[in-house]
MARTOR-830881 format. One record per residue: x, y, z of N, C-alpha, C in turn; residue in one letter; residue number from 1. Coordinates in steps of 0.05 Angstrom, whole numbers, m for minus. Atoms other than C-alpha are relative to their C-alpha. Layout:
N
NODE   neast  nnorth     nup  caeast  canorth    caup   ceast  cnorth     cup  aa    i
NODE       X       Y       Z       X        Y       Z       X       Y       Z   A  NUM
...
This chain:
341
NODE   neast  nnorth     nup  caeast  canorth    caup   ceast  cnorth     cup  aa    i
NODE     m28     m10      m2      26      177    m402       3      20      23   X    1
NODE       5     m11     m21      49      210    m340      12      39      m6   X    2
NODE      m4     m28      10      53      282    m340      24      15      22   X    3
NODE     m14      m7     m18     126      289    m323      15      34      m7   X    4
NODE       3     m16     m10     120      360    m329      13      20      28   X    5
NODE       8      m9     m34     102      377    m256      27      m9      13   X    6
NODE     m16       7     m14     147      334    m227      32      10      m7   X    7
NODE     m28     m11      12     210      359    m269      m1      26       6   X    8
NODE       5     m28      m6     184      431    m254      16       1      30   X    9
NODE       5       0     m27     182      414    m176      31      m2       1   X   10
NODE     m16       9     m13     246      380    m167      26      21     m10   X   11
NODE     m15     m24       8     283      432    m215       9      25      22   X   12
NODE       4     m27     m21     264      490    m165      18     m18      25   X   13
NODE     m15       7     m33     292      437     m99      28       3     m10   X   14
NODE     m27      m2       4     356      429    m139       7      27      m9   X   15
NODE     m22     m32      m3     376      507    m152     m10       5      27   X   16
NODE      m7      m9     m27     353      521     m81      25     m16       7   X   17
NODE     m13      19     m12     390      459     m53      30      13      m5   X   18
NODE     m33     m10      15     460      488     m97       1      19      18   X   19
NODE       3     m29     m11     438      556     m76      12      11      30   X   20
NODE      m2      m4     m25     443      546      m7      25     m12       5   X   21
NODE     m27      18      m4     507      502      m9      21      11      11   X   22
NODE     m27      m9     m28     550      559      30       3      m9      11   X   23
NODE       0      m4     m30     537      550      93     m16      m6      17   X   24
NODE      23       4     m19     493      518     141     m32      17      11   X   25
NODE      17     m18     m16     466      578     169     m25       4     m28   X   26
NODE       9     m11      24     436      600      91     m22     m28       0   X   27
NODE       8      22      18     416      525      80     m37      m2      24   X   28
NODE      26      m4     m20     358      539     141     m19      14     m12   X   29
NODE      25     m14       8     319      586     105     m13     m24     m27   X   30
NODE      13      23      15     299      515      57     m22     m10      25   X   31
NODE      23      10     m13     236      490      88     m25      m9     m12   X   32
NODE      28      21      10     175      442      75     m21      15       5   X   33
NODE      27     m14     m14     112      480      90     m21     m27      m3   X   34
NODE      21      23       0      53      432     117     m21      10     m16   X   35
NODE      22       0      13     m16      427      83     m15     m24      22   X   36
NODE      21      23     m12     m70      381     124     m17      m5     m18   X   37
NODE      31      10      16    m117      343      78     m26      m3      14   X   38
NODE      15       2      m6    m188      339      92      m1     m29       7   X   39
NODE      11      33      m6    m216      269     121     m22      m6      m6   X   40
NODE      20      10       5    m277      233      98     m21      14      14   X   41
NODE      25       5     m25    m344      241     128      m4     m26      10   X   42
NODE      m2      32     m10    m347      189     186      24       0      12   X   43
NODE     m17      15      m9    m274      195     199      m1       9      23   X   44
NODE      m9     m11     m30    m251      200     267      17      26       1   X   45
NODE     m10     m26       4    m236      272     277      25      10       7   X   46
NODE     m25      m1     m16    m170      265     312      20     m16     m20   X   47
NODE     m18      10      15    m147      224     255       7     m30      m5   X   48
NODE      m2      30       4    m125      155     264      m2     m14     m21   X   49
NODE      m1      11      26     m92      136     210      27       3     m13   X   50
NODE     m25      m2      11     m28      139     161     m12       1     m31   X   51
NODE      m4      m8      24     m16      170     103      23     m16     m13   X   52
NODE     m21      21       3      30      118      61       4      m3     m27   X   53
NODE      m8       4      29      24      125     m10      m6      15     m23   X   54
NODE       3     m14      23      24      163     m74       5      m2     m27   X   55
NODE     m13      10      25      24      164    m146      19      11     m14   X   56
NODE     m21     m11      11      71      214    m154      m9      24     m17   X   57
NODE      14      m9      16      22      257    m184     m22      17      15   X   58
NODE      14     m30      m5     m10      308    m135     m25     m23      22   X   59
NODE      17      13     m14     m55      247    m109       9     m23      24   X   60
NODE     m11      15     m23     m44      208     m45     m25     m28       5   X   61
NODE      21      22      m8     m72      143      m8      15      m4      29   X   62
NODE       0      11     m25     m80      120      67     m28     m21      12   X   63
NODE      16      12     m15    m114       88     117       0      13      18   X   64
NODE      11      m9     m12    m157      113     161     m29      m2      17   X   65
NODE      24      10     m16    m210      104     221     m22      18      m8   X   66
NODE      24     m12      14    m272      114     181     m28     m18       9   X   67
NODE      18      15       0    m341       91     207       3     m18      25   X   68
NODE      m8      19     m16    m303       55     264      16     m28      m7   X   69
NODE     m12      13       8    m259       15     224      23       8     m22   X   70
NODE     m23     m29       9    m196       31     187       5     m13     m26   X   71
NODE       5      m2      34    m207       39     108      22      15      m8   X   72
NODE      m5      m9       6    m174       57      58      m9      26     m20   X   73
NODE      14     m28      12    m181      133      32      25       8     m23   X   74
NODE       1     m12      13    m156      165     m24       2      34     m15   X   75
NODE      m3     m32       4    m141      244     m40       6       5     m30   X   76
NODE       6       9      17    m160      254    m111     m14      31     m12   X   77
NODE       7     m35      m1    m158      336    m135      m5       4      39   X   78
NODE       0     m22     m31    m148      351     m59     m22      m6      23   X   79
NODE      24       5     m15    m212      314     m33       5     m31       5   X   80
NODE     m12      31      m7    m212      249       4     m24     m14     m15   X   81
NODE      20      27      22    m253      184     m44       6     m16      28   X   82
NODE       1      28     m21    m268      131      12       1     m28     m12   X   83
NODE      m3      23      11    m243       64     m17      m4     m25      20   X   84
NODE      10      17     m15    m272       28      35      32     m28      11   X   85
NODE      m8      10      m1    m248      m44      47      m8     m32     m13   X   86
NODE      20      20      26    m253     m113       7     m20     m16      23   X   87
NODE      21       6      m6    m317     m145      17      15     m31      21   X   88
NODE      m9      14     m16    m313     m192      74      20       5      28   X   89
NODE     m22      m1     m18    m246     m158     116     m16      30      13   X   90
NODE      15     m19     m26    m259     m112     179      26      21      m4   X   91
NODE     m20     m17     m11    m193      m76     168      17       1     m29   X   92
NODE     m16      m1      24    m153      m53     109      24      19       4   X   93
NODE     m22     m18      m9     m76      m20     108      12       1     m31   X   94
NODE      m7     m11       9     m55       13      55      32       1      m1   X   95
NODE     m18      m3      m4      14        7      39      23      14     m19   X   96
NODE     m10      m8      14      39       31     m22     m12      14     m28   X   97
NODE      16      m6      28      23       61     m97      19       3     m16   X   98
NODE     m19       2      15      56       61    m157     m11      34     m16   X   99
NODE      16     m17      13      51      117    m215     m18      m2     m18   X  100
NODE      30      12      13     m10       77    m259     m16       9      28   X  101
NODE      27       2     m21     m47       86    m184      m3     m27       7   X  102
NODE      m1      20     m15     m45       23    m162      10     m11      26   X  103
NODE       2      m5     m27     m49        9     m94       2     m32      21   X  104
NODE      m5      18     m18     m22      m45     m45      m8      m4      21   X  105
NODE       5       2     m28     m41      m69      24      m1     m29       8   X  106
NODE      m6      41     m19     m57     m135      71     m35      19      15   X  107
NODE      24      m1     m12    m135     m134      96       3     m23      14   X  108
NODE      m6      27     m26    m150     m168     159     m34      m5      m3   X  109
NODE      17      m2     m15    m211     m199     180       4     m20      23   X  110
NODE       6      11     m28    m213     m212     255      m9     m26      10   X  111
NODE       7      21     m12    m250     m274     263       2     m22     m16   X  112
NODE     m18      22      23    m210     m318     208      24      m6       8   X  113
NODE     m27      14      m6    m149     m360     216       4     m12     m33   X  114
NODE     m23     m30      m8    m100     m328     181     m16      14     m12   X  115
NODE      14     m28      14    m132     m260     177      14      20     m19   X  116
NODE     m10     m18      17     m83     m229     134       4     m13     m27   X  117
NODE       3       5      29     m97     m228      60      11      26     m17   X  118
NODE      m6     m27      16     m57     m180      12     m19       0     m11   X  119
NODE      23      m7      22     m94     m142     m36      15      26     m21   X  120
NODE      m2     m15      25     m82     m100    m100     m33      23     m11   X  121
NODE      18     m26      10    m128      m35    m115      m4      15     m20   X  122
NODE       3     m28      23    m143        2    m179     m30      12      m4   X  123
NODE      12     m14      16    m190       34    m214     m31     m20      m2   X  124
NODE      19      12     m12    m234      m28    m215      m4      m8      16   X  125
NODE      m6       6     m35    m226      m46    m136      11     m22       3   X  126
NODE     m24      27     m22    m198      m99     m91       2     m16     m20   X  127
NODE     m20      22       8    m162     m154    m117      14     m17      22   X  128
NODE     m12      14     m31    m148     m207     m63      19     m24     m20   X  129
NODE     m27      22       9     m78     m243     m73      m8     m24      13   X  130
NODE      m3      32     m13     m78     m318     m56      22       5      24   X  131
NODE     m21       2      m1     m30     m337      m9       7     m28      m2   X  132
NODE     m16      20      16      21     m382     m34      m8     m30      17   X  133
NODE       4      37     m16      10     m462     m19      22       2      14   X  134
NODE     m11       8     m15      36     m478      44      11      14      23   X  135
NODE     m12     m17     m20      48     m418      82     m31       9      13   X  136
NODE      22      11     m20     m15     m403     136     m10      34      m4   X  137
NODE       5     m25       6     m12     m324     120      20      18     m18   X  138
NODE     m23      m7       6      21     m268      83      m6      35       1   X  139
NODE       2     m28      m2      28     m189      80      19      10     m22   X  140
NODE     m22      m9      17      43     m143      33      20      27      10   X  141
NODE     m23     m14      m2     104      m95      26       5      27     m13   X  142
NODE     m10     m26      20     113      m45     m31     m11     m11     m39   X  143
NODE      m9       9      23     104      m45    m105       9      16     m22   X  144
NODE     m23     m29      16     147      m13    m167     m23       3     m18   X  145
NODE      22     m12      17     123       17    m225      m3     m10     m22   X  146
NODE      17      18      27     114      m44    m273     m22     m20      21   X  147
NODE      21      11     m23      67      m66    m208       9     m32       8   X  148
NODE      m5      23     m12     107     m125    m186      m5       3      33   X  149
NODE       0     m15      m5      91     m124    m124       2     m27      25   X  150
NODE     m17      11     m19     131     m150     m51     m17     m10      29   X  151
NODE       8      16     m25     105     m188       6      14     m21      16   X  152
NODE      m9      17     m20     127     m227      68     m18     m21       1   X  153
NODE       9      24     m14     103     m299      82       7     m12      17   X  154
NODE       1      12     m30      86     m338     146       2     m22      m4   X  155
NODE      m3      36       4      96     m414     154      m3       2      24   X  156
NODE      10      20     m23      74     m455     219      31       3      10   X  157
NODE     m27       1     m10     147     m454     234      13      22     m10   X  158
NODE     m11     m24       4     176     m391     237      23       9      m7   X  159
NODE     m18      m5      14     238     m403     206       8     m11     m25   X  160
NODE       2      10      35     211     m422     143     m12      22     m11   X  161
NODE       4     m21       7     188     m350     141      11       6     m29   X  162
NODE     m14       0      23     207     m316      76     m19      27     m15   X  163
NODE       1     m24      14     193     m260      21     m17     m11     m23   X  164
NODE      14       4      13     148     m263     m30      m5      23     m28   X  165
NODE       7     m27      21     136     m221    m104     m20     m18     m23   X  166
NODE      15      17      15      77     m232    m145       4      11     m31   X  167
NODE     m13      m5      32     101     m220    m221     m33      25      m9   X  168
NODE      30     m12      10      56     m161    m251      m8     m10     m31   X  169
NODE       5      10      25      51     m204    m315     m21     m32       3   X  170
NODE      12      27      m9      11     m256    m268       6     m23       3   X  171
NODE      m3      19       0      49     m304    m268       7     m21      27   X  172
NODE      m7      15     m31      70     m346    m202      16      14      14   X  173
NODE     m17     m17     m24      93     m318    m136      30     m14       2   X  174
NODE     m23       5      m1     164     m324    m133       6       0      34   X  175
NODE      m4      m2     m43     179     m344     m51      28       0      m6   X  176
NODE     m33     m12      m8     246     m312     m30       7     m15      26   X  177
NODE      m1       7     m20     260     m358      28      29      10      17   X  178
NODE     m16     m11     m13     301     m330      87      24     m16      12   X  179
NODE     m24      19      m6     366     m351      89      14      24      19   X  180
NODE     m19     m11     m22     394     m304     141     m19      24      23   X  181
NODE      20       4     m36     372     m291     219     m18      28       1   X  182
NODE      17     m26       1     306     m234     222       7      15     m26   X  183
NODE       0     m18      29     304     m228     148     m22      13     m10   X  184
NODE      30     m18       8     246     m172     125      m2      10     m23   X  185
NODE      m8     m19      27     236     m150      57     m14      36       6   X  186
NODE       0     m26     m12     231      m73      66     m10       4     m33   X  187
NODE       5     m21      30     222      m51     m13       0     m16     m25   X  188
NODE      m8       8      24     228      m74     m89      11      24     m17   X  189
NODE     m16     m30      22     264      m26    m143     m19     m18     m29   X  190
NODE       6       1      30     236      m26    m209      18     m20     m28   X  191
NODE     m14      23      17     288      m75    m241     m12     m24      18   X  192
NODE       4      17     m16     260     m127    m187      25      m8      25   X  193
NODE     m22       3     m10     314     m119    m144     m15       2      35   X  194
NODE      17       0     m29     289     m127     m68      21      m1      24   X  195
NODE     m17      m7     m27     316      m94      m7      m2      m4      17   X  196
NODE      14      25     m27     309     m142      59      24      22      24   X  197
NODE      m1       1     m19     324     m119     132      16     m21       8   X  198
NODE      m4      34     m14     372     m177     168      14      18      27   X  199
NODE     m10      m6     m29     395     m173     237      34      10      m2   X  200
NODE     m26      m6       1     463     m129     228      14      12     m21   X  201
NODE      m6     m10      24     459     m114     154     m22       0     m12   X  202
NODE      18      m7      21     422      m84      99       8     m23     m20   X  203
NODE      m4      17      19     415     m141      38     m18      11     m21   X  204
NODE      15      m1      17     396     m135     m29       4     m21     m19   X  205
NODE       0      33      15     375     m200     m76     m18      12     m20   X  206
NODE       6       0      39     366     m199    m158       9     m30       8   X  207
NODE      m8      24      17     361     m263    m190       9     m19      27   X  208
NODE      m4      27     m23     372     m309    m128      34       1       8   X  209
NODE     m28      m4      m9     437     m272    m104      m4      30      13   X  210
NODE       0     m24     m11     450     m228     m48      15      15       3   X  211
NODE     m16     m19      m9     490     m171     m29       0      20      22   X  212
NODE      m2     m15     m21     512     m134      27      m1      27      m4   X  213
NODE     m12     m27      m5     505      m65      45      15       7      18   X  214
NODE     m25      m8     m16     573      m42      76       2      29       3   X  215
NODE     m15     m21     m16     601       18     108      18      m7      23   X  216
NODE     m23      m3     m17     668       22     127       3      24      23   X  217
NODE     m12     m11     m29     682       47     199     m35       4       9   X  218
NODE      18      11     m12     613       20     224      m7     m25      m6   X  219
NODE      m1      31      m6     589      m47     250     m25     m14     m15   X  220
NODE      30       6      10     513      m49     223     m14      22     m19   X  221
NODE      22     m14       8     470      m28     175     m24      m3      m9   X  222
NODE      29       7       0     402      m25     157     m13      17     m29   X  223
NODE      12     m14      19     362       m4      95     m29      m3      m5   X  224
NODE      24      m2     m10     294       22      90     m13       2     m30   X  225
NODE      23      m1      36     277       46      16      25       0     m24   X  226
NODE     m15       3      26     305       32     m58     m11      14     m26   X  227
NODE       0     m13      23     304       76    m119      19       2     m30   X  228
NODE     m25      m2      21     344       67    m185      20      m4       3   X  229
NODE     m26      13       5     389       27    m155      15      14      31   X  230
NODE     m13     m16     m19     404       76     m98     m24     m10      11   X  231
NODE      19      12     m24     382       53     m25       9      24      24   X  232
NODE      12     m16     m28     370       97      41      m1     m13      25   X  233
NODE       7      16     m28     373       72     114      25      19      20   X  234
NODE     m23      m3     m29     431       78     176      16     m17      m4   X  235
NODE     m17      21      m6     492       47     198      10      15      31   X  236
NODE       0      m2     m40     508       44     268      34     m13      12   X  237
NODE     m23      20     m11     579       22     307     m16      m9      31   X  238
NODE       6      13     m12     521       m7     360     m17      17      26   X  239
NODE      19     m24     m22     498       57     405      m9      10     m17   X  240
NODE      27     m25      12     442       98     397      19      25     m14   X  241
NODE     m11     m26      15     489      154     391      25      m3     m27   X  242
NODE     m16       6      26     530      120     332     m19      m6     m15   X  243
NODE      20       5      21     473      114     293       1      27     m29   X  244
NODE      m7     m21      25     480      156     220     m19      m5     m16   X  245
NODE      14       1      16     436      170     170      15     m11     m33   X  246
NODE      m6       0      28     464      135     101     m10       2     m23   X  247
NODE       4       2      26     457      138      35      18     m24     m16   X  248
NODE     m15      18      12     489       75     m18     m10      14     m26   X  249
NODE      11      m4      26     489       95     m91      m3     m31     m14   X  250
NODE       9      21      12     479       42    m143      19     m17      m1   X  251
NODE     m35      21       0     551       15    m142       2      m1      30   X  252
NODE       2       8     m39     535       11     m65      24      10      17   X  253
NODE      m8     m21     m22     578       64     m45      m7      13      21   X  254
NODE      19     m12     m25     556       88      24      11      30       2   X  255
NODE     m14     m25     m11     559      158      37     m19      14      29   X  256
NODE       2      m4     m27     549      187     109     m32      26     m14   X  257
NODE      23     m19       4     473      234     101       9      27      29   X  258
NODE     m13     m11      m6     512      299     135     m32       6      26   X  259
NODE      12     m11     m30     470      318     212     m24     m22      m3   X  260
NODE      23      22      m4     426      249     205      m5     m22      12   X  261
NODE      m7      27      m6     415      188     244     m19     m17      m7   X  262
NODE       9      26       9     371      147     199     m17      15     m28   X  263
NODE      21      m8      16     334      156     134     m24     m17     m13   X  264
NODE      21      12       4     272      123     107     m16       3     m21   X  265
NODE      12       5      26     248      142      46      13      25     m26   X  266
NODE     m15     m18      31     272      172     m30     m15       5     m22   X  267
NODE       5      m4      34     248      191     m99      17      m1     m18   X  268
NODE     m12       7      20     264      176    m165      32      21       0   X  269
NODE     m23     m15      14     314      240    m171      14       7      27   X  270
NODE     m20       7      m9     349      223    m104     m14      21      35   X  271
NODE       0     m18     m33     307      278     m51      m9     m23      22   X  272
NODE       3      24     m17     300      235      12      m4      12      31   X  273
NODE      11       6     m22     268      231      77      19     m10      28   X  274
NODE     m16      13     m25     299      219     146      m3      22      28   X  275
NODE      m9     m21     m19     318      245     217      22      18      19   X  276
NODE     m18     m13     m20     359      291     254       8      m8      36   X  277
NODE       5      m1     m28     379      275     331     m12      20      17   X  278
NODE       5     m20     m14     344      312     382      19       4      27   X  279
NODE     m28      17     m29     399      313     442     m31       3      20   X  280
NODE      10       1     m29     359      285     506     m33     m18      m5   X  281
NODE      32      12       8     295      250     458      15     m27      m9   X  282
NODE      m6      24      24     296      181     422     m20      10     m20   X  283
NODE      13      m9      27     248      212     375      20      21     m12   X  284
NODE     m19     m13      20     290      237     312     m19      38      m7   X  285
NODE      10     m15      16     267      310     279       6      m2     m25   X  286
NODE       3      12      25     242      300     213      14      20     m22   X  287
NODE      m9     m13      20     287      328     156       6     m15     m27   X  288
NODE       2      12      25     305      319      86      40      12      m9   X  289
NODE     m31      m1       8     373      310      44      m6       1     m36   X  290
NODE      16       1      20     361      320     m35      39     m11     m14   X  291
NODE     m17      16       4     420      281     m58      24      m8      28   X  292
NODE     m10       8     m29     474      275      m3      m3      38      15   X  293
NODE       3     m27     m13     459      355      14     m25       2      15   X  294
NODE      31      m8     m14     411      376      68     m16      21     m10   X  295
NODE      20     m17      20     347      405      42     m16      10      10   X  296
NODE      24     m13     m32     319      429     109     m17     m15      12   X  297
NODE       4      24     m12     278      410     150     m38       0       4   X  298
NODE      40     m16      11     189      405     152      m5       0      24   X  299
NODE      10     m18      m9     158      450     181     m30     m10      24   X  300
NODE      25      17     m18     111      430     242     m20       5     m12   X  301
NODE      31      m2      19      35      422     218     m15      15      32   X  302
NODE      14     m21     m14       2      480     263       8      m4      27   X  303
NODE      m5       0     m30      m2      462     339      10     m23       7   X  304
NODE     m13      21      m9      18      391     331      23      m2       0   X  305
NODE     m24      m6      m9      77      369     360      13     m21     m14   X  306
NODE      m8      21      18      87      301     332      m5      m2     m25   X  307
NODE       6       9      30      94      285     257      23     m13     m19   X  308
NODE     m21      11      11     130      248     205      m9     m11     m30   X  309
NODE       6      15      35     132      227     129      10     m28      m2   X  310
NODE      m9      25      17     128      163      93      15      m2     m22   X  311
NODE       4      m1      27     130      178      33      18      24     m17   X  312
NODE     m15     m26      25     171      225     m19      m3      m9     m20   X  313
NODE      22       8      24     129      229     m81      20       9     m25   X  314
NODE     m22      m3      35     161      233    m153      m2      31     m10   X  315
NODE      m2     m28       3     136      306    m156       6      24      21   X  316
NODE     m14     m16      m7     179      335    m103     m25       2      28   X  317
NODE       6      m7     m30     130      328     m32       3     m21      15   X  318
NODE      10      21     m29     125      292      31     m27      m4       6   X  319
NODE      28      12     m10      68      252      57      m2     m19      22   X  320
NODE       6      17     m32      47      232     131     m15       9      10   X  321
NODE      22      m9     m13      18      250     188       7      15      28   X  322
NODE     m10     m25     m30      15      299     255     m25     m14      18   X  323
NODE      14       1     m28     m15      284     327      m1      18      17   X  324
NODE       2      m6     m33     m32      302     396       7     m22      11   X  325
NODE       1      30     m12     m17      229     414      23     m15     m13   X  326
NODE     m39      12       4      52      185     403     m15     m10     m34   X  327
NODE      m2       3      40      53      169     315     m10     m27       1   X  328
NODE      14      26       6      34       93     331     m21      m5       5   X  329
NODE      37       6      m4     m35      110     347     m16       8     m28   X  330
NODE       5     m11      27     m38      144     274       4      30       6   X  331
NODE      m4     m20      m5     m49      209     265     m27      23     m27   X  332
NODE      12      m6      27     m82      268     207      16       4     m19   X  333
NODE     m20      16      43     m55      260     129       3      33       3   X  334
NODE     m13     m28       0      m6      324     124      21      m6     m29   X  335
NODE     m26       1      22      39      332      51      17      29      15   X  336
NODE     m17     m10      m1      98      374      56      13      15     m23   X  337
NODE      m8     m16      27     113      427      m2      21      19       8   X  338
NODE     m12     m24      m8     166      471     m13      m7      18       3   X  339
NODE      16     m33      m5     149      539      18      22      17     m27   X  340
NODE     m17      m9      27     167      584     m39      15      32      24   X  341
């Protein structure tokens, strides 16, 4: 049983600040994330190389990371990194999600196989290599909710037989989502099985073999990145960089504008959410947070590094990513984000 406690404690304290501060801009500044750096394995590469990407919502995290000269997945587990290696056979493992049982998603590669990408499933007793479905040549996974269904993309020889994929957590057959509209991506699942796809121009979401648009009136595009209880997170754009907005949709797919944001990317159950601010004169955003549609400040650089950014917003009220010396797609070291009290 999960010990929702902590997490009801945590998010209690963001929402009377969050009110608290609701004068006035200037007031709403003194809210701030304070970083933490986790330790890295022995073996890892000391500079980092790596992403922080998943949690159970519960004080414990998971990534990937260049360990040994290859990039494993690790583990943070009471505050210390567990090296979960990679499954037997693959040179490369990515880490992509966790639920709150701890169960743990990814896509292992090995290098000198055709197709080298094989999802995989992680608990408690280790890897778990998914099939992939007859007929498609490879597949990758995506996300999974918290009855562990759990979301992946598949490849076909012909690339517009591409398509989406969910493997039932009751075992039963992969359900293929085939892409019926142009650069379709599944981006997320919600916990009713509800799956939030990427298409060229619009955010979509498909239950039961029916889709729906995400709209916002008085812009041309939008895009959605993460789904929670029905409520989704992303941008909408009228087509420039500088019309780009950070939205929010609630569950009746109301869009509401995320106030000083131009894109967001990730949420928790009780609505705090992830995203960034413009910098005028960068294309890199600064990383802030909105804890329903109110800004909730913004986190706090991790010591001397300059670059950093979260994945992740965990069910008990932190952020989880990573900080560099070097641009975010080379990786980076595993940093959470707590409220400074």
């Amino acid at each position: 049983m999960r010990k929702m406690w902590a997490r009801s404690g945590v998010l209690a304290t963001v929402a009377i600040a969050v009110a608290a501060l609701a004068a006035g801009p200037a007031q709403a500044a003194q809210l701030s994330w304070r970083p933490t750096l986790l330790p890295l394995p022995a073996g890892a590469d000391p500079a980092g190389r790596g992403y922080l990407t998943a949690s159970n919502g519960r004080g414990e995290y998971t990534g990937s990371f260049i360990v040994g000269g290859k990039l494993q997945v690790v583990s943070w587990r009471g505050g210390k990194p567990v090296l979960r290696g990679v499954p037997d056979g693959y040179e490369w493992a990515m880490a992509e999600d966790e639920n709150g049982a701890g169960t743990v998603v990814g896509t292992a590669i090995d290098y000198d196989a055709s197709p080298g990408g094989r999802p995989f499933v992680l608990d408690a007793a280790g890897f778990h290599l998914r099939e992939t479905p007859a007929g498609y040549r490879e597949a990758q996974t995506r996300a999974v909710n918290a009855r562990g269904d759990v979301l992946g993309q598949v490849f076909h020889e012909d690339p517009a037989r591409n398509g989406a994929v969910v493997w039932p957590a009751d075992g039963s057959a992969p359900v293929i989502i085939p892409a019926t509209h142009e650069y379709e991506i599944p981006m997320d699942i919600d916990d009713d099985g509800t799956v939030l796809f990427s298409a060229y121009g619009s955010g979509l979401l498909w239950k039961d073999g029916v889709y729906r648009k995400l709209t916002a009136p008085g812009f041309r595009y939008t895009s959605g990145s993460a789904i929670r209880n029905g409520v989704v997170v992303g941008s909408a754009s009228d087509g420039t960089v500088a019309g780009s907005r950070a939205m929010r949709w609630n569950s009746a797919g109301v869009p509401t504008v995320l106030p000083g944001g131009e894109d967001a990317f990730a949420l928790n159950r009780a609505g705090l959410t992830y995203g960034t601010a413009p910098v005028p004169g960068s294309f890199r955003g600064k990383p802030t947070t909105w804890f329903g549609t109110t800004p909730a400040g913004d986190l706090r650089q991790p010591g001397s590094y300059p670059n950093y950014q979260a994945s992740q917003v965990t069910d008990d009220g932190t952020f989880a990513g990573v900080a560099s010396n070097r641009p975010l797609d080379e990786g980076g070291v595993p940093v959470v984000w707590r409220l400074a009290g």
